[in-house]
Phi, psi and omega in degrees: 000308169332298175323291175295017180259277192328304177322286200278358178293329177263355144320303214285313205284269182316291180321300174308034165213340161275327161274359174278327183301310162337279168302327160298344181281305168335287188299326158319321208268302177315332187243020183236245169024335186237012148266112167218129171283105198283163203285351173260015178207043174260123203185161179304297198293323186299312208274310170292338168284297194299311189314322202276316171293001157303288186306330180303300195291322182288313162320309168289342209265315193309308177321310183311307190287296156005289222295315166299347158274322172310321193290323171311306193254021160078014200244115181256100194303358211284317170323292202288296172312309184272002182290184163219065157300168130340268174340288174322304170264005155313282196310302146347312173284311159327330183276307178315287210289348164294320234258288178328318171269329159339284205307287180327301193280345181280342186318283186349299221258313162289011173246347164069071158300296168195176194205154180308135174103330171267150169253143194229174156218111197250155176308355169239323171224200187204138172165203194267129167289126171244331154188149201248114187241195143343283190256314206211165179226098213248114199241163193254106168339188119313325225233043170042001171289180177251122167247123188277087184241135200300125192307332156274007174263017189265090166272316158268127160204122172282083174297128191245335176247035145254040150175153199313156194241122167250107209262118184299063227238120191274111200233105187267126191248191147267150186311321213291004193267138176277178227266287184312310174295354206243299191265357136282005135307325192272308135355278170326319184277347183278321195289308193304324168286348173269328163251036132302119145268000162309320185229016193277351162310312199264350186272135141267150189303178189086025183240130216178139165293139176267291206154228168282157160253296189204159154238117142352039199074015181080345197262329165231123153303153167217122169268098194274131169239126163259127157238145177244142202197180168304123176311336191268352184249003180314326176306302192287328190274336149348268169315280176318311154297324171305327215269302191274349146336322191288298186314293186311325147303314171299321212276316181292347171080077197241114169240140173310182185253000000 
């Protein structure tokens, strides 16, 4: 008889930790469901703000739910926190360092830093923001990996899309070529990558022939091309000038250094 007490009491003790879990899944799905960004304020940052206040609230709803099941099944943390066992100053670290990544990302987010959707560089990788949470920060490679990195540990950051990128192409010739044929090639190859209409999108004004850059021992020149364009598109428009820069060189018989 005892048995059968115990039984449904701890019966009775799971089921109440199964409808507290329930609701907190509920209240969750409900209160992520009602950040929603309206369409006249859809933008990086209003998109990054909904995400993170998404992520505050599945935290705040789970601890909450976390804390009403430990209360449930009768297990009293306060011994265990104030003692100073080992466990006790696990958790003590554990905690800084939650505290740490809190902050550090809310800097990230009222100083409007960065935003979903931007390519950044942090001292540890470069790529696409994919999402800013709480805690952490996922940034999406070149090479497609995902990188999860803890919001304190972002000591450098660079943003590359909130203002123009000038990407510099060094094109080292022989001195002995004349100078005016050498820089109306490059020129020619510049005006052909500007009417692409693949990339002519992508060119801003300030895009130029420079001119010498430096000479080598008399024997090699070096000729500076600026373009300036988006940072995330810097590779492809790159390339693409280098290829027609070549041509236009093969046709004048141009030779590199």
């Amino acid at each position: 008889m005892k048995l059968d007490i115990a039984s449904a009491a701890m019966l009775k003790t799971f089921l109440y930790a199964g409808i507290t879990l329930l609701v907190a899944v509920l209240t969750d799905y409900v209160l992520r469901s009602l950040i929603r960004v309206p369409k006249h304020f859809n933008n990086k940052r209003t998109r990054t703000v909904a995400a993170v206040t998404r992520n505050i609230i599945t935290t705040f709803v789970y601890v909450c739910a976390g804390y009403i099941i430990i209360t449930i099944f009768g297990i009293d943390l306060t011994p265990l926190l104030a003692s100073a066992s080992v466990v006790g100053i696990i958790i003590g670290i554990g905690a800084r360092s939650i505290i740490e990544d809190f902050v550090n990302g809310l800097f990230l987010l009222s100083l409007d830093s960065i935003g979903i959707g931007d390519y950044i560089r942090t001292d540890l990788t470069e790529g696409i923001v994919e999402q800013l949470g709480a805690r952490t920060l996922t940034i999406r490679a070149n090479d497609g990996t995902a990188h999860i990195i803890p919001n304190s540990q972002v000591k450098e950051l660079v943003n590359y899309s909130r203002y123009k990128h000038n990407l510099f192409i060094d094109l080292p010739v022989k001195a002995n070529q004349d100078i005016s044929k050498v820089l109306k090639a490059a020129e020619t190859a510049l005006k052909e990558l500007q009417s692409d209409k693949d990339f002519a999108d992508a060119l801003f004004p300030g895009s130029q022939v420079n001119g010498i850059e430096d000479f080598k021992n008399m024997e090699t020149m070096t000729v500076r091309i600026t373009l300036t364009t988006y940072p995330i598109r810097r590779w492809e428009i790159g390339r693409k000038y280098r290829f027609l820069v070549k041509k236009a060189f093969e046709k004048e018989k141009i030779l590199f250094a």
